[in-house]
GUMI-443202 format. One record per residue (C-alpha): x, y, z negated. Coordinates in steps of 0.001 Angstrom, whole numbers, padded with zeros to 6 digits. Layout:
# GUMI-443202
+---------+---------+---------+
:       u :       v :       w :
+---------+---------+---------+
:       X :       Y :       Z :
...
+---------+---------+---------+
***
This chain:
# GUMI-443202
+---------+---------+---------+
:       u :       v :       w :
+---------+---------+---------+
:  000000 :  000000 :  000000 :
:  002454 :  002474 :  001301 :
:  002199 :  005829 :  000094 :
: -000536 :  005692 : -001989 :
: -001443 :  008022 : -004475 :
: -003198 :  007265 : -007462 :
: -005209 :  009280 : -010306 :
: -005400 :  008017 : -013651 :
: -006244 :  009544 : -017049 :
: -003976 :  009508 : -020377 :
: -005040 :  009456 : -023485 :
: -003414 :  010439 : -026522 :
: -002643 :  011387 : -029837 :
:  000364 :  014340 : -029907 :
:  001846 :  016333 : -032383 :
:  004820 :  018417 : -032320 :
:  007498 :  017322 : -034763 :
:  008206 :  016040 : -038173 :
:  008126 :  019370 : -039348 :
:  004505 :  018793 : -040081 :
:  004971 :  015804 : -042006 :
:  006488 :  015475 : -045349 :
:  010316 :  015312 : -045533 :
:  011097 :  012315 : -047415 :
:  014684 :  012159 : -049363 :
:  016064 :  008921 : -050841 :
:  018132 :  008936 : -053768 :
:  020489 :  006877 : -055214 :
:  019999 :  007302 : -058379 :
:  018968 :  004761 : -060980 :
:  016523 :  006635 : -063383 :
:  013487 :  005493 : -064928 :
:  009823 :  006713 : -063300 :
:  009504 :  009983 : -065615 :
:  013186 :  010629 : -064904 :
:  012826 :  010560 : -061328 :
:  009955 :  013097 : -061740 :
:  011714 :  015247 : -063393 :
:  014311 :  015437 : -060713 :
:  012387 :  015357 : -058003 :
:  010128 :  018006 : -059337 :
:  013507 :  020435 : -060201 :
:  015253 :  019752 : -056813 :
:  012054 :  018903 : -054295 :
:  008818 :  018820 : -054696 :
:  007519 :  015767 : -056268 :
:  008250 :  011654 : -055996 :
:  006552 :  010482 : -052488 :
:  003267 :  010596 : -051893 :
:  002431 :  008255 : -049005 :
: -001063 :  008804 : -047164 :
: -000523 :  005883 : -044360 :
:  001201 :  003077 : -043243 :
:  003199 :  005209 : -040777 :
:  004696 :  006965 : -044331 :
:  005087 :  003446 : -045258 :
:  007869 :  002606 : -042668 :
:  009373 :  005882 : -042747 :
:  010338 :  005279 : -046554 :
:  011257 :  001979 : -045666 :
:  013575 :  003455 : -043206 :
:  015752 :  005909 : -044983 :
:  016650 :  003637 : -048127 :
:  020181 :  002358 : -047814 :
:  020817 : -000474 : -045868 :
:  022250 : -002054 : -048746 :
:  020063 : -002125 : -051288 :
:  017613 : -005023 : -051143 :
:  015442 : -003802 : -054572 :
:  012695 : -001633 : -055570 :
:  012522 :  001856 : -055423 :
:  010170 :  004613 : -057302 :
:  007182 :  006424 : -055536 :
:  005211 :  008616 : -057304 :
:  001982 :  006421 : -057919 :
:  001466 :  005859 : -061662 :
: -001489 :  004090 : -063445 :
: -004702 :  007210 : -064675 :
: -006949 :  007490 : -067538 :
: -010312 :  007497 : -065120 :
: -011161 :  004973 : -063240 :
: -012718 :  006646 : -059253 :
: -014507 :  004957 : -056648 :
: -012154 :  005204 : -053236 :
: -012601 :  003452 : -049786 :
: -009577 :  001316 : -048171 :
: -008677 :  004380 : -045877 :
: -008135 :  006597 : -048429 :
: -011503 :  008694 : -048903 :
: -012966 :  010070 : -052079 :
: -016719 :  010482 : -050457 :
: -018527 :  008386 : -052757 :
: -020310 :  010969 : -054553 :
: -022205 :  011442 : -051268 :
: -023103 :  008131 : -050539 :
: -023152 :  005356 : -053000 :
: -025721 :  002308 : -052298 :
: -024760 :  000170 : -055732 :
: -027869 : -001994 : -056725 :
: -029912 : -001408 : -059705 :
: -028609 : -004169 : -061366 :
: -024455 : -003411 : -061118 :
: -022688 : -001327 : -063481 :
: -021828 :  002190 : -062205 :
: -018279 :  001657 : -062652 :
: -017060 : -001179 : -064946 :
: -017772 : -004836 : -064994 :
: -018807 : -007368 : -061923 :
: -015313 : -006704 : -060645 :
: -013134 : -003945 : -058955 :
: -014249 : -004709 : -055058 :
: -017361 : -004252 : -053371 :
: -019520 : -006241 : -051031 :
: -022686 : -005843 : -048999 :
: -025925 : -007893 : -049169 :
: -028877 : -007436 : -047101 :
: -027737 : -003820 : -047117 :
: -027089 : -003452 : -050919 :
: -023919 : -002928 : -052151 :
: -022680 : -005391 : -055292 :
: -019302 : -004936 : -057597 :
: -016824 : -008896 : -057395 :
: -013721 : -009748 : -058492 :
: -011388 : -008892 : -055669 :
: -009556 : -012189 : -056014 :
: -012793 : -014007 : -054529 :
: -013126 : -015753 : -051367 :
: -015465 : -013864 : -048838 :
: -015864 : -013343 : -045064 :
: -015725 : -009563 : -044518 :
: -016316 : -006539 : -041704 :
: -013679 : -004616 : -039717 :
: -014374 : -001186 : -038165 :
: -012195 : -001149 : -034970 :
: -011265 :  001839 : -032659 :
: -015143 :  002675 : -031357 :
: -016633 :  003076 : -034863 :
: -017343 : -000317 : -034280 :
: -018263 : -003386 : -036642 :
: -017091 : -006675 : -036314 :
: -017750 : -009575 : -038424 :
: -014925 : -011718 : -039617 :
: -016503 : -015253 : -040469 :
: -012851 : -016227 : -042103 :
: -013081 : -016378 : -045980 :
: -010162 : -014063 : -047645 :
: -009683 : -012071 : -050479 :
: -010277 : -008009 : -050524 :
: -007041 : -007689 : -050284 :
: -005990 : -010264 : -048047 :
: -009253 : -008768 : -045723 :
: -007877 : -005494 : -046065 :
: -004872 : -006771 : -044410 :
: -006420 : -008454 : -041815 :
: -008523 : -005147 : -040645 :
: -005330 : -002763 : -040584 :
: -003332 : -005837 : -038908 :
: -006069 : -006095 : -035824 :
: -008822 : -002667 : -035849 :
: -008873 : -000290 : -038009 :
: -009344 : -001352 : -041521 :
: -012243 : -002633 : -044415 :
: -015732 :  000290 : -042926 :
: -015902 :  003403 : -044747 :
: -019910 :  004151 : -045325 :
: -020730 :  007210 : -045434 :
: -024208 :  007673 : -045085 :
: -027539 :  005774 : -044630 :
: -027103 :  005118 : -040591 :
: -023992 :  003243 : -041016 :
: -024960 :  001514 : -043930 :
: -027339 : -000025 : -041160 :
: -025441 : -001053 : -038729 :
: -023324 : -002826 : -041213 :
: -026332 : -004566 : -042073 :
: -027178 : -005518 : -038553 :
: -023759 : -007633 : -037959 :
: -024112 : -009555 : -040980 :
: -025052 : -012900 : -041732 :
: -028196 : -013219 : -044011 :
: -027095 : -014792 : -047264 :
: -023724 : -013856 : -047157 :
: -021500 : -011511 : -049744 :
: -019307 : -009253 : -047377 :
: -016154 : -007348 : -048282 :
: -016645 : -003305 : -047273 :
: -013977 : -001036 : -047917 :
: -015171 :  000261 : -051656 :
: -013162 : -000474 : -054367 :
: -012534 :  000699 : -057610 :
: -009213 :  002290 : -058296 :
: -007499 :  003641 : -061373 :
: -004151 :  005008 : -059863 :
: -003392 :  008440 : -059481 :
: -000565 :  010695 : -057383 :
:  002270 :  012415 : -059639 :
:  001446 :  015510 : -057217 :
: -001839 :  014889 : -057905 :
: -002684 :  014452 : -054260 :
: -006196 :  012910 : -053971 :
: -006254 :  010260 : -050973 :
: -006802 :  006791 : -051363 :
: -004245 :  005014 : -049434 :
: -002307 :  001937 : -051342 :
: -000289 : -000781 : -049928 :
: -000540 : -003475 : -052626 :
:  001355 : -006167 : -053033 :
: -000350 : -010044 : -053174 :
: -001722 : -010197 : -056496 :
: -001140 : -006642 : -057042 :
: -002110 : -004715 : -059011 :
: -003027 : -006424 : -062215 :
: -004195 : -005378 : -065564 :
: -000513 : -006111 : -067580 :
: -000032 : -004019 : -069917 :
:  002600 : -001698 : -069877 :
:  003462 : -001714 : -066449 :
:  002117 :  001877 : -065503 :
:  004573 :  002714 : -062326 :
:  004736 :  001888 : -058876 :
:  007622 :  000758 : -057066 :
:  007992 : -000191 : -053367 :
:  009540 : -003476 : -052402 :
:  012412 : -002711 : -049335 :
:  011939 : -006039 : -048138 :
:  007827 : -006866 : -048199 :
:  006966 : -004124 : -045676 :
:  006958 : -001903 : -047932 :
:  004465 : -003398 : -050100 :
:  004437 : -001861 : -053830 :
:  003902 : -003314 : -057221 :
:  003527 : -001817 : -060891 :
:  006225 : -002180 : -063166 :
:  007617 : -000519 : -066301 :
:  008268 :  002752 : -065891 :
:  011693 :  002735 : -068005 :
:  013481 :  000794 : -065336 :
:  015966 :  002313 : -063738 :
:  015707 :  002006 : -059738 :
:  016621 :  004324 : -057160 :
:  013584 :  006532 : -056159 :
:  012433 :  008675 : -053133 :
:  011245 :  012647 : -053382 :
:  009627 :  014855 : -050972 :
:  009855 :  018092 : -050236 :
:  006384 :  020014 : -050145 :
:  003963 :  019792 : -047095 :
:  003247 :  021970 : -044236 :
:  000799 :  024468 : -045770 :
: -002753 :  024609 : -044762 :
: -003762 :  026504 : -041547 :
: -006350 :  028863 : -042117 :
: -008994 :  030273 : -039555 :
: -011468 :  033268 : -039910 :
: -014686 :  032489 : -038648 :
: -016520 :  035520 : -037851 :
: -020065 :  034610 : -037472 :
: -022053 :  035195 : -041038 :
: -023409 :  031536 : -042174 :
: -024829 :  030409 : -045540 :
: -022096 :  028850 : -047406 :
: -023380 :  025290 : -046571 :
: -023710 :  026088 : -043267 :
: -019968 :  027073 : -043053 :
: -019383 :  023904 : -044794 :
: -020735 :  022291 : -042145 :
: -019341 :  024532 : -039224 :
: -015802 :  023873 : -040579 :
: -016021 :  020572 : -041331 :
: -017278 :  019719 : -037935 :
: -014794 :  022389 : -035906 :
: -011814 :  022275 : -038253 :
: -011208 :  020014 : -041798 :
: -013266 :  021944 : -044371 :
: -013773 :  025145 : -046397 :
: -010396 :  026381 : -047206 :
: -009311 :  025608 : -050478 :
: -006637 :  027701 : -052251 :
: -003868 :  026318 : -054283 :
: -001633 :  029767 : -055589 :
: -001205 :  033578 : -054405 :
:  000675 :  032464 : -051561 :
: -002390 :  030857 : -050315 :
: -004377 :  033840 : -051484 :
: -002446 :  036518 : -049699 :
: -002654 :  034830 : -046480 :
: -007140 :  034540 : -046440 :
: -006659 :  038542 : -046998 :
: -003866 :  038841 : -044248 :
: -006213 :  036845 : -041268 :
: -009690 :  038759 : -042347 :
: -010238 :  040986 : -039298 :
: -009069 :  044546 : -040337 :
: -013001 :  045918 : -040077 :
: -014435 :  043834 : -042140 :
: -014628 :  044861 : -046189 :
: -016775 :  041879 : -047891 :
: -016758 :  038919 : -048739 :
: -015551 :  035708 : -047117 :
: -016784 :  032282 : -047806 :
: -014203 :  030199 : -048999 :
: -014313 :  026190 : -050665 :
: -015250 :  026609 : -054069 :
: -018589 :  025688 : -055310 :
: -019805 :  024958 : -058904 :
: -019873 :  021113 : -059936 :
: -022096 :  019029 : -062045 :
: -018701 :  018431 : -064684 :
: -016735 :  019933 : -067126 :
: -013506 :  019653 : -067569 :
: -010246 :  021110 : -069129 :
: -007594 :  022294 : -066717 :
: -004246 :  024365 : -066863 :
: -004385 :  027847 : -065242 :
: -001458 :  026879 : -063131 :
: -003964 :  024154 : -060976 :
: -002286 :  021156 : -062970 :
: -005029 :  018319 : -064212 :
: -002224 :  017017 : -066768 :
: -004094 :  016354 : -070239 :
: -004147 :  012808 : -069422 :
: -000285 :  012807 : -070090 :
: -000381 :  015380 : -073225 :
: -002237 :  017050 : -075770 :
: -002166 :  018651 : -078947 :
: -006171 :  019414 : -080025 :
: -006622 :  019985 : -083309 :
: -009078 :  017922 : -084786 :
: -012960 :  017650 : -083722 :
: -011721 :  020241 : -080796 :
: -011847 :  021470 : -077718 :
: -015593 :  022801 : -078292 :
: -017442 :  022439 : -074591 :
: -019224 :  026005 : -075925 :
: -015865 :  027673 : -076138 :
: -013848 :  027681 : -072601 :
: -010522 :  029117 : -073335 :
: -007452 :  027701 : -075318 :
: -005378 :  029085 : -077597 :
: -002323 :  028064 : -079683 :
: -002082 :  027957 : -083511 :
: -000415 :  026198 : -086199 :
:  001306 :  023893 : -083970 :
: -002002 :  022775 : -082169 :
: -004348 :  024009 : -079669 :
: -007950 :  025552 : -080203 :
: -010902 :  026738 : -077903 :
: -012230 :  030057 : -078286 :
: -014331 :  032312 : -076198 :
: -012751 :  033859 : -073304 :
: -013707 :  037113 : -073553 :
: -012203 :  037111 : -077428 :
: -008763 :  038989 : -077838 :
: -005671 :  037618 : -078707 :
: -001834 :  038178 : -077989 :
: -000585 :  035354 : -075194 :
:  002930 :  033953 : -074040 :
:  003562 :  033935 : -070269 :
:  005611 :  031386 : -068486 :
:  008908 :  032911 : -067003 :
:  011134 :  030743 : -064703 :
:  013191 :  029856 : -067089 :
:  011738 :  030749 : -070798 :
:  008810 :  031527 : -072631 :
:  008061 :  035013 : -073320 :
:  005545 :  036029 : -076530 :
:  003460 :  039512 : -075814 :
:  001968 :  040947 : -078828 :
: -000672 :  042829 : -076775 :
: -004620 :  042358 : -077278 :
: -006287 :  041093 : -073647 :
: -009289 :  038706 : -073493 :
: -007914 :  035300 : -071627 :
: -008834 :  036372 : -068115 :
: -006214 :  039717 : -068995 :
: -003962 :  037478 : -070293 :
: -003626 :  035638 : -067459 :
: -003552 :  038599 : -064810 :
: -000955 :  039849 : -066892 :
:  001660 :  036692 : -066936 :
:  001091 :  036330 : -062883 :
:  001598 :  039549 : -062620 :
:  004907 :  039871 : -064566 :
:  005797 :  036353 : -065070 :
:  004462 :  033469 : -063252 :
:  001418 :  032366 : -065315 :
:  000072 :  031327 : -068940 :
:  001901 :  028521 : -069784 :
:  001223 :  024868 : -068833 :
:  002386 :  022349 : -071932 :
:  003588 :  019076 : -070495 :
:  005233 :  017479 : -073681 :
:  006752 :  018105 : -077584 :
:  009153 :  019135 : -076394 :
:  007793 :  022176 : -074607 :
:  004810 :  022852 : -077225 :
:  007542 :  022897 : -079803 :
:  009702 :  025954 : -077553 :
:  006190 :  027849 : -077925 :
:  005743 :  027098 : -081665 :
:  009223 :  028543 : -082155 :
:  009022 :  032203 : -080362 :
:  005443 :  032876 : -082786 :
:  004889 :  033577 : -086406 :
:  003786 :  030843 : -088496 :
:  000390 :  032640 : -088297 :
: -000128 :  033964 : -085225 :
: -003214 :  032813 : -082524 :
: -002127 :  033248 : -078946 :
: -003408 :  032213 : -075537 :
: -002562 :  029655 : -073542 :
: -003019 :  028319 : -069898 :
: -006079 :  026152 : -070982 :
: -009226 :  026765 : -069760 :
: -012749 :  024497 : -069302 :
: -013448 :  024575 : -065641 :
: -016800 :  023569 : -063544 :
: -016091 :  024457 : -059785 :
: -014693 :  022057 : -057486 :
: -013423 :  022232 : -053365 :
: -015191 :  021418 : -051102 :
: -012863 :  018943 : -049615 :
: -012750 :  017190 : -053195 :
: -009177 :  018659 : -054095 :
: -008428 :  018292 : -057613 :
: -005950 :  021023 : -058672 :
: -007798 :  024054 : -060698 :
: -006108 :  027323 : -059467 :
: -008580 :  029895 : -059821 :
: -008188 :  033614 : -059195 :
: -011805 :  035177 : -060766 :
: -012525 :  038987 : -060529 :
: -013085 :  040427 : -063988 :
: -015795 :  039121 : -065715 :
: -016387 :  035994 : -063359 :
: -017631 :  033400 : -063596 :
: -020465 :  033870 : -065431 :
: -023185 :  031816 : -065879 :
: -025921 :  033278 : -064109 :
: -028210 :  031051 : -062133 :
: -028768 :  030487 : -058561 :
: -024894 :  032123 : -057800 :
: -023166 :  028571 : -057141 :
: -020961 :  029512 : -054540 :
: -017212 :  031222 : -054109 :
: -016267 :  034271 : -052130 :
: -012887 :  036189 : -051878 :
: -013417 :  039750 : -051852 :
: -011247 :  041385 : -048840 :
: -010725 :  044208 : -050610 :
: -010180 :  043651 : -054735 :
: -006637 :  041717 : -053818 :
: -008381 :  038988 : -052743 :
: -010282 :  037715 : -056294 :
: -013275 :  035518 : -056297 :
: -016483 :  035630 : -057799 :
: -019750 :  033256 : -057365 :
: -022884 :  034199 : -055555 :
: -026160 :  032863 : -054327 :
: -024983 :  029926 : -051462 :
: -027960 :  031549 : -048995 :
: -025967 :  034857 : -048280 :
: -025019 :  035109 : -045199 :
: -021364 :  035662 : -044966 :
: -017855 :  035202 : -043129 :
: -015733 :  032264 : -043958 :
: -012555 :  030758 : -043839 :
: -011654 :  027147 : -042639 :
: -008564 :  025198 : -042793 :
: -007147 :  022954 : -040440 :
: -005017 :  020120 : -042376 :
: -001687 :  020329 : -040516 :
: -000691 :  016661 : -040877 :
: -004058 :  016433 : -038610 :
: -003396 :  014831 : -035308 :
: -004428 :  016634 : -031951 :
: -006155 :  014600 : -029568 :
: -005402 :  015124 : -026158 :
: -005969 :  013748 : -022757 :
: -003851 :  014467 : -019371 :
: -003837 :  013457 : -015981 :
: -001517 :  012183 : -014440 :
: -000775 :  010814 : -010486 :
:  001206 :  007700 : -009962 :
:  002720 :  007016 : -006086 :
:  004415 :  004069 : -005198 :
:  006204 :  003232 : -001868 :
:  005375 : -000573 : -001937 :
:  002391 : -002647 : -002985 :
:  000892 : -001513 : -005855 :
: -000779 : -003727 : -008330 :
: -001677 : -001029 : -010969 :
: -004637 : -002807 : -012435 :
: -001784 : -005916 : -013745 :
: -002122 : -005189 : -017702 :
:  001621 : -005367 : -017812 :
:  002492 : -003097 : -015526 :
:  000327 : -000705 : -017652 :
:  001894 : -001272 : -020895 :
:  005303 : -000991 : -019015 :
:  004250 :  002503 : -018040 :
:  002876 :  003390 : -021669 :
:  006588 :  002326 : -022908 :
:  008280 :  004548 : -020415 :
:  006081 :  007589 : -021148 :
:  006600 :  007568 : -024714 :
:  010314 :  006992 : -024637 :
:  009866 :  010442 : -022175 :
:  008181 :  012302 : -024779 :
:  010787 :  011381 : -027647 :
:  013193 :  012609 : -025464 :
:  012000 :  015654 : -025195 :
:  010870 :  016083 : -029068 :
:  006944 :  016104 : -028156 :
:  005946 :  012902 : -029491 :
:  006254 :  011926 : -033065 :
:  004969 :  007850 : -033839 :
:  001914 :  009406 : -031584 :
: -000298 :  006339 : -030280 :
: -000572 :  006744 : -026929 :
: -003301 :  004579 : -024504 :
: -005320 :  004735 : -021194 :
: -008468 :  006235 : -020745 :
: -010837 :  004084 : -018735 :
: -013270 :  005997 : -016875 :
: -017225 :  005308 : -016482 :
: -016996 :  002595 : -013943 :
: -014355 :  000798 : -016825 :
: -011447 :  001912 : -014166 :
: -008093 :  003133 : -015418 :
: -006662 :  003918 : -011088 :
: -008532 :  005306 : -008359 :
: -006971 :  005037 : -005053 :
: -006405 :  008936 : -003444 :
: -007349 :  008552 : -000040 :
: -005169 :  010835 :  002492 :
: -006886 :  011788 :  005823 :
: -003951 :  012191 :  008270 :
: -003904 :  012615 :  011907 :
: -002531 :  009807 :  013728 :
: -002079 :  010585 :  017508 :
: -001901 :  006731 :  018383 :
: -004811 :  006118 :  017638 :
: -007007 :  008786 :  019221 :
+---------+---------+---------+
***
């Protein structure tokens, strides 16, 4: 088929470089778990946080070729125990289809199956066929009896992985490839794990028989030789460990059509990733820098108030679980500040004054002024960098030392009740003066574009502005076109052939730094045809 010229289409998934992923930095070091924190908190950002098998390999991948052993991430065993899906979601608080008769929570086992539609709690060690959710949003029954784990395996081996469920629709069309009478795996599970950087996806890479419920074994460690796999150990062995240095920040965008603030939700979340959510002033500075210049109200932004209470650290950091110093039958869920006195901590009302310490980059500093918390705290991130976050003895007994014996002064704790949007779990707030409040009906979070970008709640129906972010680690689909022309016969449609092509175009596209572990595939058009012949009319004088 001399000369002929065919069109074909290319599908894709591109991103520029690395540079959007998180830099990963092995070191050979043998320290225990909290040690490694500590170091890679002073010289990074945090241990590793891994979010996907592709993180898997790359940490796999940079430890020394030498060293056959464990090494430290920066998983570590919680005090709550959260319902997650196999891909790494927290959306069960939308959709959850338990039956009456299972616990919310504990007992009836840590995995989840379906039956006739209804959703029942198993020990994850038992023996059940299961449902994969393949490239097409697809379901496909598995009539192979596994473990949840071992299924889990199975799905990310061959599709996709164990079905997410978000809603009512899909929870359908689960039920319509199932066999009647039959306990199948889904992808819920229970999991009591949580992120040093308190990142809140899902993902975990278990180990056979991993994890278990031995006691005293609180850390995670990834094998170097089982794929990566990870299992729980005690966190006072000393192992080499892996940092990473902090994550390409969000990318915001201003939307400038005025939308309740669930519509924006919903305009964002379908255009973009969600609401933008705000993690320090860095984050704040740059919502006030992309407002259009005209524009002098307020912008939607992520926040909304929740149905829980719970008590934070003004920096963002959720870390009571690891330390605290209440005094007895305290905190008081009727008094929403914290303060510090006779070597323990207090709640008080917010709007009571007291002098505070602020947090400096290397001390604490005590100032004998009278503000109400709210002052307090405008003051130290002002000056300083904030009230101060207590993270052991060690640090609560610094404080103790810089006040008089009787002396009442604020700290960073405060009782919160908002949460993002996209579920985020670190607390940095930035409240105008005398917000929040508690009046009724105002549930939702706007920045003000002109009061250095502070926040206060109003009613969710107001039509306003908004801000969405884009998760940078998000993947850009794109599809290109592309024609081949070959100078012999052609057999295009050969399946190898088209693989051999694939290979050659990504090995192109590393070469030139535009691919990074993109998956790449062909397109198939309507008729199911990845080539169609281009037909060339040419004159031909012989045969006129």
């Amino acid at each position: 088929m001399d000369g002929s010229l065919f069109v074909l289409l290319l599908s894709g998934l591109f991103w520029s470089s690395s540079a959007l992923s998180r830099q990963y930095h092995y070191i050979n070091l043998r320290k225990s778990w909290p040690e490694a924190q500590s170091y890679c908190r002073e010289k990074y950002t945090d241990l590793a946080t891994v979010d996907n098998m592709d993180d898997v390999n790359r940490l796999v991948n940079i430890v020394d070729a030498g060293y056959s052993g464990s090494v430290w991430i920066g998983l570590k065993r919680g005090t709550q125990t959260r319902w997650a899906w196999s891909n790494g979601e927290d959306l069960t608080s939308h959709y959850l289809n338990l039956a009456s008769s299972q616990p919310n929570g504990h007992g009836g086992g840590d995995c989840v199956t379906t039956h006739s539609g209804v959703w029942h709690m198993m020990a994850c060690d038992s023996l059940r066929y299961f449902v994969c959710q393949n490239e097409n949003n697809g379901y496909i029954l598995v009539q192979s009896n596994k473990t949840w784990s071992d299924a889990q395996s199975y799905c990310k081996e061959n599709h996709i992985d164990l079905p997410s469920i978000h809603n009512s629709e899909e929870n359908n069309q689960i039920t319509n490839v199932l066999l009647a009478g039959h306990h199948i795996w889904i992808g819920l599970f229970l999991d009591s794990w949580e992120w040093s950087d308190k990142w809140s996806r899902f993902f975990r890479n278990w180990a056979a028989g991993q994890p278990s419920q031995s006691s005293g074994s609180d850390c995670v460690g990834m094998s170097t030789t089982d794929s990566g796999k990870w299992a729980h150990e005690s966190c006072l062995l000393k192992r080499p460990f892996i940092c990473y240095r902090g994550e390409f920040p969000h990318i915001y965008h201003y939307i400038n059509l005025r939308m309740s603030w669930p519509d924006a939700q919903s305009y964002c979340r379908e255009k973009y990733t969600d609401l933008a959510t705000v993690d320090n002033m860095d984050d704040v500075n740059r919502l006030v820098n992309i407002v259009d210049d005209g524009y002098s109200g307020s912008v939607w932004i992520g926040l909304k108030r929740g149905t829980q209470k719970r008590w934070v650290w003004s920096n963002g950091e959720d870390t009571l679980t690891q330390y605290s110093a209440w005094a007895n039958g305290e905190p008081s869920s009727h008094k929403e500040c914290g303060y510090f006195a006779f070597g323990v901590w207090y709640s008080y009302p917010c709007s009571s004054v007291l002098h505070f310490v602020c947090c400096s980059e290397h001390e604490y500093i005590r100032v004998q002024t009278w503000k109400n918390w709210t002052e307090a705290q405008s003051y130290c991130r002002q000056h300083h960098i904030d009230l101060p976050t207590i993270h052991n003895s060690e640090e609560q007994n610094k404080i103790e030392n810089i006040i008089p014996s009787e002396s009442w002064v604020w700290i960073g704790l405060f009782l919160d009740s908002w949460e993002w949007s996209d579920q985020w779990n670190l607390s940095f707030r930035y409240w105008t003066e005398g917000q929040p409040s508690q009046s009724s009906g105002s549930d939702c979070v706007g920045m003000s574009t002109t009061d250095s970008g502070k926040w206060a709640h109003e009613s969710c129906d107001l039509k306003c502005p908004f801000i969405c972010y884009r998760d940078a680690k998000l993947i850009r689909r794109q599809t290109v076109r592309l024609k081949l022309s070959c100078n012999d016969k052609c057999t295009l449609n050969d399946t190898s052939l088209q693989t051999d092509i694939l290979n050659e175009i990504s090995k192109k596209l590393k070469s030139m730094g535009l691919e990074n572990d993109s998956k790449i595939s062909w397109k198939k058009g309507g008729d199911e045809e990845l080539f169609h012949q281009e037909i060339n009319c040419m004159d031909n004088s012989d045969n006129e």
